[in-house]
C-alpha positions as CSV (number, residue, x, y, z in Angstrom):
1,X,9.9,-4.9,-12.1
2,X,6.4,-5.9,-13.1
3,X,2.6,-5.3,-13.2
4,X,0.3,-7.6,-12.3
5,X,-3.4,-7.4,-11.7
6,X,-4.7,-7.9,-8.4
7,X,-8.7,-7.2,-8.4
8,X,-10.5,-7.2,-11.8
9,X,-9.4,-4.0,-13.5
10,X,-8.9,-1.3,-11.2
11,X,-6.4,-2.5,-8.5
12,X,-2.8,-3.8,-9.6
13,X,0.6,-4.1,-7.7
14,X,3.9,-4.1,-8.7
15,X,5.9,-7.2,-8.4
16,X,9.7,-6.2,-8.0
17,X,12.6,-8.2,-9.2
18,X,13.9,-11.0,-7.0
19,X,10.4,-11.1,-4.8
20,X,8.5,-14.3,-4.5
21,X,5.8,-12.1,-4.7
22,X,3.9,-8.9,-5.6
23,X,3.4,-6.6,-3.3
24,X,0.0,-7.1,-2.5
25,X,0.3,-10.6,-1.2
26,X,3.9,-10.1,0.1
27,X,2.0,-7.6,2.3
28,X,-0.9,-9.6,2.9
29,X,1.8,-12.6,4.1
30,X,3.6,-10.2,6.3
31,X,0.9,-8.7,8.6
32,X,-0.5,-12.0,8.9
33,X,2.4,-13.5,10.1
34,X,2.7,-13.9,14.0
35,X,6.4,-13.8,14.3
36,X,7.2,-11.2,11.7
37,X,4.6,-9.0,13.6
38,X,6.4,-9.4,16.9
39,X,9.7,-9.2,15.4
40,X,8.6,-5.6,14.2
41,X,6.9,-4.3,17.1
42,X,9.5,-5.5,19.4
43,X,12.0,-3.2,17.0
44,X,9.5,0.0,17.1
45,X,8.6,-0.7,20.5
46,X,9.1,2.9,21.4
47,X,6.4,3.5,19.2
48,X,3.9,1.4,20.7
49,X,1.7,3.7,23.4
50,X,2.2,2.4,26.8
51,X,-1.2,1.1,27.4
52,X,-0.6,-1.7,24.6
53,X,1.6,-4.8,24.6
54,X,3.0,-6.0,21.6
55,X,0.5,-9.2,21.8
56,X,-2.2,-7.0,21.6
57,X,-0.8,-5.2,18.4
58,X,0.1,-7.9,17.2
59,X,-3.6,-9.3,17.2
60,X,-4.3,-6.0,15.9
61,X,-2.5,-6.0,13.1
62,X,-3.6,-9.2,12.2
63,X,-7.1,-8.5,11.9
64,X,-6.8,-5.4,9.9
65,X,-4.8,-6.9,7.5
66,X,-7.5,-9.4,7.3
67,X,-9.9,-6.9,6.9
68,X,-8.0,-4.7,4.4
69,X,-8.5,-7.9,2.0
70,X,-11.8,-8.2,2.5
71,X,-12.9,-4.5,2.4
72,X,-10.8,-4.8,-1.0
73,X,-12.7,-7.9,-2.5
74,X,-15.7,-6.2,-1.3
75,X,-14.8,-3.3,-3.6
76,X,-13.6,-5.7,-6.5
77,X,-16.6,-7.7,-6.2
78,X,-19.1,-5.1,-6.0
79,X,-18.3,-3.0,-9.3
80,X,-18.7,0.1,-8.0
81,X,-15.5,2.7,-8.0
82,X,-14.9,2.4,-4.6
83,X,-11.1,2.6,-4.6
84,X,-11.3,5.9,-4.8
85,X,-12.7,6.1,-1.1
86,X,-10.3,3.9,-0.1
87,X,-7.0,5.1,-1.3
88,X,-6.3,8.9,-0.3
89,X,-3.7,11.4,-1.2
90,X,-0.4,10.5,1.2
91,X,0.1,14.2,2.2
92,X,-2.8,15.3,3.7
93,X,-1.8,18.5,2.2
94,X,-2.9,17.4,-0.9
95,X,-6.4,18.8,-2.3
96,X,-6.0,18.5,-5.6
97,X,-5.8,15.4,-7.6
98,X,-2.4,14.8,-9.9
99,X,-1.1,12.9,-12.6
100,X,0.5,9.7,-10.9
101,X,-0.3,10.9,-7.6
102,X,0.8,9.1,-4.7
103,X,-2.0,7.4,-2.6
104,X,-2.1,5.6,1.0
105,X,-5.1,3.5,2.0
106,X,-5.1,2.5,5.9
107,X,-6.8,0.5,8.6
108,X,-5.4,1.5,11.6
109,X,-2.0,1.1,11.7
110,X,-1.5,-0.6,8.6
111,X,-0.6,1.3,5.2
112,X,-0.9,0.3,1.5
113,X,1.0,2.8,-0.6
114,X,-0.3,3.3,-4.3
115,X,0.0,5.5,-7.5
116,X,-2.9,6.7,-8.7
117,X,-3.0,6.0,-12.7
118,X,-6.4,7.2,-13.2
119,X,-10.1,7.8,-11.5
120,X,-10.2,4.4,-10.0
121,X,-7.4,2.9,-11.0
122,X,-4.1,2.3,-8.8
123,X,-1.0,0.5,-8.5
124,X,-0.1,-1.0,-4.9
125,X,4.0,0.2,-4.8
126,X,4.2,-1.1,-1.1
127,X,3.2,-1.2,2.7
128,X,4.3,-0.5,6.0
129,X,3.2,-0.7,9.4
130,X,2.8,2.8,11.1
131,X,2.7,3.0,14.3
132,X,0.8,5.8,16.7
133,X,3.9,7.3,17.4
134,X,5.5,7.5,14.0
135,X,4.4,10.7,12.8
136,X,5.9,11.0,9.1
137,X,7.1,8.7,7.0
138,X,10.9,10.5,7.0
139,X,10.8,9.5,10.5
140,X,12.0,5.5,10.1
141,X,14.1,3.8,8.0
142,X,11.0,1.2,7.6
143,X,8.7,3.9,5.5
144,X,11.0,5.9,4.1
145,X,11.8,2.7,2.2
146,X,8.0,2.9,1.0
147,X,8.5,6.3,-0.3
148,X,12.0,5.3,-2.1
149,X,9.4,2.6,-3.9
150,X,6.9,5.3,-4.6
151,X,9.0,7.8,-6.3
152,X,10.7,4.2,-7.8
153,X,7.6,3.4,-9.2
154,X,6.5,6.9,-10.3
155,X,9.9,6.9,-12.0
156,X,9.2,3.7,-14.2
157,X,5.2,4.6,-14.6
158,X,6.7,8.1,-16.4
159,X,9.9,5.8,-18.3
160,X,7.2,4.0,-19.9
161,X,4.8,6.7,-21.1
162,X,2.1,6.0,-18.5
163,X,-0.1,9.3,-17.5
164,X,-3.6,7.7,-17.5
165,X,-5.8,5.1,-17.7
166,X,-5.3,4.4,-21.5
167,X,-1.6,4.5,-21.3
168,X,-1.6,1.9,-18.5
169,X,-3.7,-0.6,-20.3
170,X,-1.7,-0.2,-23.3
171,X,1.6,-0.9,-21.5
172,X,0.1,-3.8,-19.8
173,X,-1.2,-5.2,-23.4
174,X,3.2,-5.7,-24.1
Protein backbone atom coordinates (compact mmCIF):
# COMPACT_ATOMS: atom_id res chain seq x y z
CA UNK A 1 0.00 0.00 0.00
CA UNK A 2 1.16 3.25 -1.43
CA UNK A 3 0.85 7.07 -1.99
CA UNK A 4 0.96 8.59 -4.92
CA UNK A 5 0.24 12.10 -6.13
CA UNK A 6 -2.56 12.68 -8.33
CA UNK A 7 -3.05 16.69 -8.84
CA UNK A 8 -0.12 19.02 -7.86
CA UNK A 9 0.02 18.98 -4.10
CA UNK A 10 -3.26 18.70 -2.59
CA UNK A 11 -4.98 15.55 -4.08
CA UNK A 12 -3.29 12.01 -3.68
CA UNK A 13 -4.69 8.35 -3.86
CA UNK A 14 -3.70 5.41 -2.53
CA UNK A 15 -2.44 2.66 -4.75
CA UNK A 16 -3.10 -0.77 -2.97
CA UNK A 17 -0.98 -3.87 -3.37
CA UNK A 18 -1.63 -6.13 -6.31
CA UNK A 19 -3.66 -3.10 -8.38
CA UNK A 20 -2.50 -2.11 -11.72
CA UNK A 21 -3.43 1.06 -10.54
CA UNK A 22 -4.20 3.80 -7.95
CA UNK A 23 -7.29 4.40 -7.11
CA UNK A 24 -7.98 7.40 -8.79
CA UNK A 25 -7.51 6.05 -12.25
CA UNK A 26 -8.76 2.52 -11.46
CA UNK A 27 -11.87 4.53 -10.75
CA UNK A 28 -11.68 6.79 -13.51
CA UNK A 29 -11.27 3.32 -15.91
CA UNK A 30 -14.20 1.78 -14.27
CA UNK A 31 -17.03 4.32 -14.68
CA UNK A 32 -15.88 4.85 -18.09
CA UNK A 33 -16.06 1.54 -19.06
CA UNK A 34 -19.44 0.47 -20.95
CA UNK A 35 -19.55 -3.10 -19.96
CA UNK A 36 -18.41 -2.82 -16.35
CA UNK A 37 -21.21 -0.15 -16.10
CA UNK A 38 -23.89 -2.44 -17.30
CA UNK A 39 -22.52 -5.28 -15.54
CA UNK A 40 -23.13 -3.25 -12.32
CA UNK A 41 -26.36 -1.76 -12.87
CA UNK A 42 -27.77 -4.92 -14.12
CA UNK A 43 -26.58 -6.45 -10.46
CA UNK A 44 -28.20 -3.31 -8.41
CA UNK A 45 -30.96 -3.12 -10.78
CA UNK A 46 -33.36 -2.96 -7.94
CA UNK A 47 -31.79 0.12 -7.24
CA UNK A 48 -32.26 1.78 -10.39
CA UNK A 49 -35.79 4.04 -10.17
CA UNK A 50 -38.27 2.61 -12.60
CA UNK A 51 -38.30 5.51 -14.89
CA UNK A 52 -34.56 4.80 -15.98
CA UNK A 53 -33.00 1.89 -18.02
CA UNK A 54 -29.74 0.80 -17.33
CA UNK A 55 -28.56 2.42 -20.94
CA UNK A 56 -29.48 5.56 -19.66
CA UNK A 57 -27.39 5.18 -16.37
CA UNK A 58 -25.06 3.87 -17.91
CA UNK A 59 -24.57 7.08 -20.18
CA UNK A 60 -25.01 8.76 -16.96
CA UNK A 61 -22.42 7.46 -15.28
CA UNK A 62 -20.16 7.90 -17.95
CA UNK A 63 -20.41 11.45 -18.24
CA UNK A 64 -20.09 12.24 -14.56
CA UNK A 65 -17.10 10.38 -14.26
CA UNK A 66 -15.96 12.48 -17.10
CA UNK A 67 -16.82 15.40 -15.52
CA UNK A 68 -15.46 14.45 -11.98
CA UNK A 69 -11.93 14.60 -13.83
CA UNK A 70 -12.43 17.67 -15.26
CA UNK A 71 -14.03 19.57 -12.36
CA UNK A 72 -10.76 18.00 -10.50
CA UNK A 73 -8.09 19.37 -13.04
CA UNK A 74 -10.12 22.43 -13.04
CA UNK A 75 -9.36 22.65 -9.23
CA UNK A 76 -5.62 21.40 -9.69
CA UNK A 77 -5.07 23.82 -12.44
CA UNK A 78 -6.51 26.78 -11.01
CA UNK A 79 -4.58 26.98 -7.49
CA UNK A 80 -7.17 27.91 -5.52
CA UNK A 81 -8.16 25.40 -2.42
CA UNK A 82 -11.10 24.27 -3.99
CA UNK A 83 -11.00 20.61 -2.69
CA UNK A 84 -12.30 21.59 0.19
CA UNK A 85 -15.78 22.37 -1.62
CA UNK A 86 -15.53 19.47 -3.31
CA UNK A 87 -14.94 16.72 -0.81
CA UNK A 88 -17.46 16.80 2.23
CA UNK A 89 -17.73 14.99 5.50
CA UNK A 90 -19.29 11.22 4.58
CA UNK A 91 -21.90 11.49 7.45
CA UNK A 92 -23.87 14.21 6.97
CA UNK A 93 -23.96 14.31 10.65
CA UNK A 94 -20.64 15.64 10.69
CA UNK A 95 -20.30 19.50 11.55
CA UNK A 96 -17.14 19.61 12.77
CA UNK A 97 -13.94 19.00 11.01
CA UNK A 98 -11.49 15.95 12.46
CA UNK A 99 -8.21 14.72 12.36
CA UNK A 100 -8.14 12.20 9.34
CA UNK A 101 -11.64 12.75 8.77
CA UNK A 102 -13.33 10.76 6.24
CA UNK A 103 -14.59 12.64 3.08
CA UNK A 104 -16.95 11.74 -0.04
CA UNK A 105 -16.97 14.05 -3.12
CA UNK A 106 -19.97 13.16 -5.62
CA UNK A 107 -21.56 13.85 -8.99
CA UNK A 108 -24.61 12.26 -8.98
CA UNK A 109 -24.40 8.82 -8.45
CA UNK A 110 -20.82 8.53 -8.42
CA UNK A 111 -18.72 8.69 -5.08
CA UNK A 112 -14.97 9.31 -4.45
CA UNK A 113 -14.12 8.41 -0.90
CA UNK A 114 -11.12 10.36 0.80
CA UNK A 115 -9.25 11.17 4.16
CA UNK A 116 -8.85 14.44 4.83
CA UNK A 117 -5.01 15.05 5.96
CA UNK A 118 -5.30 18.65 6.20
CA UNK A 119 -7.19 22.00 4.98
CA UNK A 120 -7.02 21.07 1.43
CA UNK A 121 -5.23 18.21 1.32
CA UNK A 122 -6.83 14.53 0.85
CA UNK A 123 -6.13 11.13 -0.05
CA UNK A 124 -8.61 9.36 -2.55
CA UNK A 125 -9.05 5.66 -0.43
CA UNK A 126 -11.78 4.51 -3.08
CA UNK A 127 -15.18 4.86 -5.05
CA UNK A 128 -18.38 3.46 -5.56
CA UNK A 129 -21.32 3.90 -7.51
CA UNK A 130 -24.47 4.80 -5.41
CA UNK A 131 -27.38 4.39 -6.63
CA UNK A 132 -30.93 6.43 -5.72
CA UNK A 133 -32.02 3.72 -3.90
CA UNK A 134 -29.10 2.82 -1.78
CA UNK A 135 -29.54 4.79 1.14
CA UNK A 136 -26.32 3.98 3.40
CA UNK A 137 -23.29 2.73 2.72
CA UNK A 138 -23.95 -0.54 5.25
CA UNK A 139 -26.62 -1.26 2.88
CA UNK A 140 -24.38 -3.24 -0.02
CA UNK A 141 -21.66 -5.28 -0.02
CA UNK A 142 -20.24 -2.89 -2.89
CA UNK A 143 -19.74 0.32 -0.39
CA UNK A 144 -19.31 -1.19 2.63
CA UNK A 145 -16.08 -2.44 0.94
CA UNK A 146 -15.31 1.45 0.56
CA UNK A 147 -15.73 1.99 4.14
CA UNK A 148 -13.50 -1.27 5.05
CA UNK A 149 -10.74 0.81 2.72
CA UNK A 150 -11.45 4.00 4.73
CA UNK A 151 -10.97 2.88 8.09
CA UNK A 152 -8.01 0.65 6.17
CA UNK A 153 -6.49 3.63 5.21
CA UNK A 154 -7.21 5.75 8.38
CA UNK A 155 -5.44 2.75 10.04
CA UNK A 156 -2.09 2.99 8.06
CA UNK A 157 -2.32 7.11 7.88
CA UNK A 158 -2.31 6.79 12.06
CA UNK A 159 0.63 3.48 11.87
CA UNK A 160 2.76 5.89 10.17
CA UNK A 161 2.47 9.05 12.37
CA UNK A 162 0.40 11.11 9.85
CA UNK A 163 -2.17 13.79 11.62
CA UNK A 164 -1.54 16.76 9.26
CA UNK A 165 -0.27 18.34 6.51
CA UNK A 166 3.43 18.25 7.69
CA UNK A 167 3.41 14.78 8.75
CA UNK A 168 2.06 13.69 5.33
CA UNK A 169 4.76 15.45 3.37
CA UNK A 170 7.29 14.12 5.57
CA UNK A 171 6.14 10.48 5.08
CA UNK A 172 5.95 10.91 1.45
CA UNK A 173 9.70 12.39 1.43
CA UNK A 174 10.76 8.18 2.52
Amino acid sequence: MKIVPIFADKLFAFHYDGEVDNEYDRLLELWTDTEYVRAFLQENKEDIPPNYSIRQYVAFIREDAIEIDEQLIAIAESGDDQLEQFFQPLRNSEYQIRVLSSQKGRKNCLRLYAIRIDENVFVITGGAIKLPRQHCMEDREHTRVELRKLEKAKDFLKLNGIFDEDSFFEFLKY
